[in-house]
C-alpha positions in Angstrom: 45.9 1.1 -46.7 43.8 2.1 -49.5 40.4 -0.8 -49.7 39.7 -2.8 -52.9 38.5 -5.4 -54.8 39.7 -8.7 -55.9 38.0 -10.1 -59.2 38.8 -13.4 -60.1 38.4 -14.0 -64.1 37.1 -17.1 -65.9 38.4 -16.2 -68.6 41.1 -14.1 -70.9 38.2 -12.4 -72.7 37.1 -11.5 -69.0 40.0 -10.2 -67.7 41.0 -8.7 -71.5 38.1 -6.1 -70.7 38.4 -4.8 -67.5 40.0 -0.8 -69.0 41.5 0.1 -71.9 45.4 -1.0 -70.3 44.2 -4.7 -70.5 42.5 -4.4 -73.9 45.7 -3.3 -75.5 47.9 -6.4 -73.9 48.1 -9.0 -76.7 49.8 -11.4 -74.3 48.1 -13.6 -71.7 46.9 -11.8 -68.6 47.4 -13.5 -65.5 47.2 -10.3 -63.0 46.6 -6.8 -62.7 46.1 -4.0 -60.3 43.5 -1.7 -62.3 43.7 2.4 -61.5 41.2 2.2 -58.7 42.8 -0.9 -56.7 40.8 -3.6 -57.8 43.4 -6.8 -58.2 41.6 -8.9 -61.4 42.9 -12.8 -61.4 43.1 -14.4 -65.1 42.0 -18.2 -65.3 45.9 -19.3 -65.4 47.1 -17.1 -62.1 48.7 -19.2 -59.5 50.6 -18.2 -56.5 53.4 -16.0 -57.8 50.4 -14.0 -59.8 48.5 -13.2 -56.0 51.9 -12.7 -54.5 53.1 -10.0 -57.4 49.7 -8.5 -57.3 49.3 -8.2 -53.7 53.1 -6.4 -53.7 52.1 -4.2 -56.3 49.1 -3.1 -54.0 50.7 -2.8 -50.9 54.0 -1.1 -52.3 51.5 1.3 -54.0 49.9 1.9 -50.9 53.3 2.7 -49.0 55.3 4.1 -50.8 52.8 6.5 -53.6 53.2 7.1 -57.2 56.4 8.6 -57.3 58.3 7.0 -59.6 62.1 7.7 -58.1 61.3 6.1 -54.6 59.4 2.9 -56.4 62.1 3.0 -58.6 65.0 2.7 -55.8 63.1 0.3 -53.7 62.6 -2.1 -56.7 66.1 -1.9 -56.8 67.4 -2.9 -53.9 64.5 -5.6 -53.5 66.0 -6.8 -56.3 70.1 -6.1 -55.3 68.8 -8.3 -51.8 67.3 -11.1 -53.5 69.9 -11.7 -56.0 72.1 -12.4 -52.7 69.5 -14.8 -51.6 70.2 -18.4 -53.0 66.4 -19.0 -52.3 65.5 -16.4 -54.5 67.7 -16.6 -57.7 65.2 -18.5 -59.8 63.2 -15.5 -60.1 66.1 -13.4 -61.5 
C-alpha cells in the first residue's frame, strides 16, 4: 500500500486550501484524500469522516483508478449493506 500523510485541520480555512479541489467546495469539509495520498481532517470530522477517508485510501490502493471496477465494487458494498439491518442508517 501506497504511504501517506494524515493532516489534521484546525480549521475550514485550513483544510479549504490544501489544492485547488478543496478551494472550489463551498460546503463544509470534513475529509479528503488529496491526489498524492495525504488524508486532511477538517475541525468537525468524527469517526465516520476517518472511517470514509481511510476506505477511500485503501480501496484506492487495491483496486486503482479505474473507474468500472471502483464503480462495481461501490456497488455491491452498497447492494450488501442495504441487506444488513446494522447498516441501513447510512443508506
Amino acid at each position: 500500500m501506497k504511504q501517506g500523510k494524515v493532516v489534521f485541520h484546525k480549521t475550514q480555512e485550513s483544510i479549504r486550501n490544501v489544492d485547488e479541489a478543496t478551494r472550489a467546495e463551498t460546503g463544509q469539509i470534513n475529509g479528503y484524500m488529496a491526489p498524492d495520498g495525504t488524508i486532511h481532517f477538517g475541525p468537525q470530522a468524527n469517526r465516520n469522516t476517518v472511517r470514509e477517508e481511510f476506505a477511500h485510501k485503501a480501496f484506492v490502493n487495491a483496486i486503482g483508478q479505474d473507474s468500472n471496477t471502483r464503480a462495481a465494487t461501490f456497488d455491491s458494498l452498497v447492494a450488501l449493506a442495504k441487506k444488513e439491518q446494522s447498516c441501513r442508517k447510512a443508506f
